[in-house]
N, C-alpha and C positions, 0 to 999 in steps of 0.2 A: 627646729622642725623643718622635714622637707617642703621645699615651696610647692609640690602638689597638692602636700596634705593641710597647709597655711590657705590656697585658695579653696578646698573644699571645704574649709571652716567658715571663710569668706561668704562664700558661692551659699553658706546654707546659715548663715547665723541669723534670718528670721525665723527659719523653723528649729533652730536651735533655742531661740530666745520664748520661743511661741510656747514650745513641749515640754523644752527639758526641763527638769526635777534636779536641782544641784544639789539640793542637801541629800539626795541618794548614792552620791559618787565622790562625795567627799572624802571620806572611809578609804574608798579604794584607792581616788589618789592620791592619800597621804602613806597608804602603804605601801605603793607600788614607788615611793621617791620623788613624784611628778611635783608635789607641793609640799610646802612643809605648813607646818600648825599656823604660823603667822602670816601665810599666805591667804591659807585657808578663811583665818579670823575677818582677814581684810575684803576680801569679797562678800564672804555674809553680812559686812558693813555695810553694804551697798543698797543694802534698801531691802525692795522689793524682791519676790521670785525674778522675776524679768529681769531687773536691774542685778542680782546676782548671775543668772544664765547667761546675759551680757559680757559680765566681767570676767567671767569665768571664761569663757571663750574667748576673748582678747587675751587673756594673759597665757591660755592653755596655747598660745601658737610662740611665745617666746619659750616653752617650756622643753626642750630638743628632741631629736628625734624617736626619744622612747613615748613621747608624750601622743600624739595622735593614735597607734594602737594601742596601749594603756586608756585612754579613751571609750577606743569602742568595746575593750574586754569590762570596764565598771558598768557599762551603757547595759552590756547584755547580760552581769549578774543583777543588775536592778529593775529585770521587767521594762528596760527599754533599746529590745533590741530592733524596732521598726526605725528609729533614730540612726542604731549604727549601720544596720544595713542600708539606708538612705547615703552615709557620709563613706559607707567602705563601696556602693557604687560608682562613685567617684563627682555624685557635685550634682541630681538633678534638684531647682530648686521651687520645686511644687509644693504647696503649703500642705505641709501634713494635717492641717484642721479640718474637719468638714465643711464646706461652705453653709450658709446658710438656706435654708427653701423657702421662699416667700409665698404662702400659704394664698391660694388662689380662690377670690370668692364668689362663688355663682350663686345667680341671681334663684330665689324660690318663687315656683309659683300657688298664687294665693285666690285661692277658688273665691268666687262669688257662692252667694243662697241656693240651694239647689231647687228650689222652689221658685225664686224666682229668674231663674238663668237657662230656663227651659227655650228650646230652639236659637241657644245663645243673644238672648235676648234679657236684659233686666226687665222692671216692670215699668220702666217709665221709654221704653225700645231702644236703651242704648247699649252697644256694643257689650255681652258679657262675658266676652273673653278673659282666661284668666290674666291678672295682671302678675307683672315679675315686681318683687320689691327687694332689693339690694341687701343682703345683713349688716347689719352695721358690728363694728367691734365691742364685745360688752371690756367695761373698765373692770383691769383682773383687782384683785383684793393687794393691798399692800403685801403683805408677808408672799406671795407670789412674782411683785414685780423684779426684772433684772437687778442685780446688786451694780452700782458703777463699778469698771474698771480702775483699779487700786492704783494704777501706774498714772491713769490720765486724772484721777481727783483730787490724789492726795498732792496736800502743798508740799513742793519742793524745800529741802530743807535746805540751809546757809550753806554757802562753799567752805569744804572743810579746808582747815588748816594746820593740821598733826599730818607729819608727815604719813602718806599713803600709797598703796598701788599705784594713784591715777596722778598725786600732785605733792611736790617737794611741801615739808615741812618752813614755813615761812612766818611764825609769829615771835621769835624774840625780839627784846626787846633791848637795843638797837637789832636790826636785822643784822647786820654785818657791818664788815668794814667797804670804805668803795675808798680805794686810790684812784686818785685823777695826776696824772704825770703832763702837765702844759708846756711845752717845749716852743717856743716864740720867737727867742733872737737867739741867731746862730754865729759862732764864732765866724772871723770874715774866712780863714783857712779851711773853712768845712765848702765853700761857693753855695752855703745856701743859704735863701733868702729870710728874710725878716718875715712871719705866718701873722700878716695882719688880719684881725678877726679874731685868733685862737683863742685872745681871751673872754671875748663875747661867748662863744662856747661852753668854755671853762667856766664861768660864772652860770651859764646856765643847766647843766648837769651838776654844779654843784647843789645848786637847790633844789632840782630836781631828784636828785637822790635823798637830801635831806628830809623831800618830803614824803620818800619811800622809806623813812625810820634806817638810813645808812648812817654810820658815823664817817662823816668824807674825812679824807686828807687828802690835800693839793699839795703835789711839789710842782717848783716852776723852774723852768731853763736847765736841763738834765743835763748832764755827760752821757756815754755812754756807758761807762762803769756805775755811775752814780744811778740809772738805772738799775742796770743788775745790783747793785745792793738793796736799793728799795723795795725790790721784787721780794730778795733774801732776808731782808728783814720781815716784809709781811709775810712771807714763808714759814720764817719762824716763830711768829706769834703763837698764840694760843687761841685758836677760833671756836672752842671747846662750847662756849657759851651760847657763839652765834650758828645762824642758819644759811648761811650764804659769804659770796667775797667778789665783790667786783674791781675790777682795772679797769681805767677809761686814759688811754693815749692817746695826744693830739701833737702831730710829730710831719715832719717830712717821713714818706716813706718811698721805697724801694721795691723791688725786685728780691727774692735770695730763693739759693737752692734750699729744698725742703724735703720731705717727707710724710707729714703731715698737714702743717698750719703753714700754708703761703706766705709772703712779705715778711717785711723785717721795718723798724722804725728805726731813728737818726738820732742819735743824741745830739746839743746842740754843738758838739766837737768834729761830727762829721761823722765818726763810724756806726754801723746800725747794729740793732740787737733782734735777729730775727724771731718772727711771732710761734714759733712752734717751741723756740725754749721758754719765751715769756712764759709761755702756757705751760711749759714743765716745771718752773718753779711750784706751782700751787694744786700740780695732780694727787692723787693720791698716796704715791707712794715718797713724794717730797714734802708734805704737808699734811700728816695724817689728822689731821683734827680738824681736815677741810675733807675728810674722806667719808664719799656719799651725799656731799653738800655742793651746791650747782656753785657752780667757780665762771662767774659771766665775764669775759674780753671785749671790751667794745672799740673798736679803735679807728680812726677817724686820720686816716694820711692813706695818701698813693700806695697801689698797688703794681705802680712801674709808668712809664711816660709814654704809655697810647694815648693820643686821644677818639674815646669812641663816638662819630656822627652818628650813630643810630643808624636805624634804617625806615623807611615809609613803610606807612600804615595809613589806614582810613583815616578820617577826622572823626567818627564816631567810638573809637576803641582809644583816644587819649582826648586828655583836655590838656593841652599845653599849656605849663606853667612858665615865662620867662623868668630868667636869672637873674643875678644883681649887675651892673655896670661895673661892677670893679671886680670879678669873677676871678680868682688866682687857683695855681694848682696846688700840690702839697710832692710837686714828684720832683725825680732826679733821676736821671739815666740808670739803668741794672746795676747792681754794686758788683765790686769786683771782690776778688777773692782776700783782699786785704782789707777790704770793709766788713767783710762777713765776720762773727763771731765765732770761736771756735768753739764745737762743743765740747770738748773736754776742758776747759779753763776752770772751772768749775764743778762741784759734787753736787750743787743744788742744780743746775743746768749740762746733764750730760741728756745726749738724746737717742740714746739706747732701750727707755722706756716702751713697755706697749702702749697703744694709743688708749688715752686716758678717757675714766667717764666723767658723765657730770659737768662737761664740760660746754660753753659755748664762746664761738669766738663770731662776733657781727662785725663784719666789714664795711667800710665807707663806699668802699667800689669793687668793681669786681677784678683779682687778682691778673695785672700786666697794665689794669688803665689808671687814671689820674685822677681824680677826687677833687673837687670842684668846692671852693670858700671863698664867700663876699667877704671885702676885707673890712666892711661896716656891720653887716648883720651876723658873720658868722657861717660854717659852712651849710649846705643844705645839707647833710647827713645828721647835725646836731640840731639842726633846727628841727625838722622835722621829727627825729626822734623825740628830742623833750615835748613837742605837743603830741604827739601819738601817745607819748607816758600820762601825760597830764590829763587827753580825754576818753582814755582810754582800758586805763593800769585796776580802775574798780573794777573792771568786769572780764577785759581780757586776759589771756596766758601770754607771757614773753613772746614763744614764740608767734602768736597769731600776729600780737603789735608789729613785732620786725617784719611782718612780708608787708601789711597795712603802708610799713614806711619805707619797704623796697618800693611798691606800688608808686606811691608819692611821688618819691626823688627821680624816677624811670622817667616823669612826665615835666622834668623841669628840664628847661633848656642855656645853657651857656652862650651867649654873645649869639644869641639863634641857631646853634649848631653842633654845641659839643652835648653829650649827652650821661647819666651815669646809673648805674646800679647797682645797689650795695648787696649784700648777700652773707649770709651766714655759715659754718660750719660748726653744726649742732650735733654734738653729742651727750644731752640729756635724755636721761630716762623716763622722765616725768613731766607733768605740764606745771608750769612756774607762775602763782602769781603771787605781784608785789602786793606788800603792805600798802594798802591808799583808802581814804575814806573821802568820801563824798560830799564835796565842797558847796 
């Protein structure tokens, strides 16, 4: 859909939510191509009129550009062409309701005896002006009073879980597989260091997944081939059963040229395996039994050797958090073109693909800076994610948690100066949440 016609959906979707009548346009936009039958099914799930007119409106602006005038042509065979002429003027957004008139009430006046209020006098001489007495409101009969509104009474019902328009399919049972790849001690020919902490991490994303119904599996101290097999092997599984696949890397990382997914991770041999093939092991068209199913990257190493001080702000807009005294980074200078991996070495990792859905890849830092681990507690990117999962995963969507824990680690500071933000590159379609129950 064009982006004028996305913000005039915008600009009016109260008085779209307020008026419209969807089960009148259904019909037309299933014939006109705009939706098909299971689209259709899935929004009248939604509840209420309101809570369909809603949905219908959100999904009608992914629906391309034949979709907004297909729109206004069902709007004006259904008796609701005040609607499309409001949306084909181009976005004013005045409630098409009547307001309400708040009935105004004057006071009556209420004669005295005429007998004895002669010369406006009672009979005892006091003043017998008429007096005003106020109406009061008579109480109307039940079967006349307003009905509540259906939207704000009725109890909300449970967060569904079959997959839908609005949220991935997430109740098998394990949910998925979660590989954790911990890479720790690195050969001394690679010059890179010993990731004290990593396994404080490692041990804590493994339970934390566990307690998100994953079936983990941890390898430890990788190659970098020995990567890409594990990748190729979970590639080739059969994820038929489950509803999700997550990778969790805790690795030195790098710099690599890209096209998609920034950085690349180190095996502990020295060469890296950049994150845009990671992620092409298990797109769609490399792993089709992961096709349609959110495929989460979480990865936890440098995104190249800045480091970023930040910059000043109020002391009102953060609460600074200090770091641990033993603070290390996870980086190594840009790799060179003999570190990079080649994309054609393999069939499961060529990067000719288009850009895959369903996909998310959350970052430790943000791509060129260094990524910050105590080498007793662990880094603050896994820290702070497993308690965001832990107080958080009953109620929220992945996405929401991940900014909750960019927020976080934004406000933690290294040796009083260095600073970091992790960031995501989401390409899901849908809001995600994990299995967790209420401890």
């Amino acid at each position: 859909m064009e982006a004028r016609h996305k913000k005039v959906l915008q600009q009016n979707r109260t008085n779209l939510v307020t008026s419209l009548d969807p089960s009148d346009v259904y019909d037309g936009l299933l014939a006109r191509g705009i939706f098909t039958q299971d689209m259709i099914d899935e929004i009248k799930s939604s509840g209420t009129r309101r809570a369909q007119a809603r949905q219908l409106v959100k999904d009608l602006e992914t629906r391309g550009s034949r979709a907004f005038p297909a729109f206004l042509d069902c709007l004006r065979e259904t008796g609701q062409a005040s609607l499309a002429e409001l949306l084909e003027s181009g976005g004013p957004v005045s409630i098409l309701v009547s307001p309400r008139v708040q009935p105004t009430v004057i006071p009556l006046p209420v004669p005295g005896n005429p007998e004895n209020n002669r010369n406006g006098k009672n009979h005892d001489g006091a003043d017998a002006s008429p007096k005003l007495v106020p109406l009061k409101p008579t109480t109307l009969p039940l079967d006349v009073l307003p009905s509540p509104s259906p939207d704000r009474d009725r109890p909300r019902p449970p967060r569904q879980r079959r997959d839908s328009v609005q949220s991935y399919k997430m109740d098998a049972s394990p949910c998925g597989i979660c590989l954790i790849i911990n890479n720790v001690e690195f050969d001394a020919s690679s010059n890179l260091k010993e990731r004290k902490g990593s396994d404080v991490d490692c041990d804590k994303l493994e339970k934390r997944f566990q307690s998100l119904n994953f079936h983990v599996v941890v390898k430890r101290n990788l190659k970098c081939k020995q990567i890409k097999h594990e990748l190729s092997s979970l590639a080739k599984m059969d994820h038929s059963v489950y509803d999700c696949c997550v990778v969790v890397i805790l690795s030195h990382g790098t710099e690599a040229s890209h096209n998609r997914f920034p950085g690349a991770v180190h095996g502990v041999d020295g060469p890296s395996v950049p994150v845009q093939i990671i992620t092409n092991y298990l797109n769609g068209q490399n792993c089709s039994s992961l096709q349609s199913k959110p495929k989460l990257f979480f990865i936890q190493a440098c995104g190249g050797d800045q480091r970023d001080i930040g910059f000043e702000v109020s002391p009102d807009e953060v609460q600074p958090t200090p770091g641990g005294i033993d603070d290390q980074t996870d980086a190594i200078p840009l790799s060179s073109s003999s570190d990079s991996l080649s994309f054609s070495d393999e069939i499961d990792a060529r990067a000719s693909l288009p850009t895959p859905s369903d996909i998310l890849v959350s970052y430790s830092t943000f791509p060129g800076y260094v990524s910050w681990r105590d080498t007793f507690a662990g880094s603050w990117y896994v820290e702070t994610l497993d308690r965001v999962l832990e107080e958080n995963a009953v109620t929220d969507d992945l996405v929401t948690m991940l900014m909750v824990v960019n927020n976080e680690v934004s406000q933690i500071s290294a040796k009083g100066l260095y600073k970091q933000m992790p960031g995501s590159f989401n390409f899901l379609r849908k809001l995600l949440y994990f299995q967790a129950s209420k401890t």
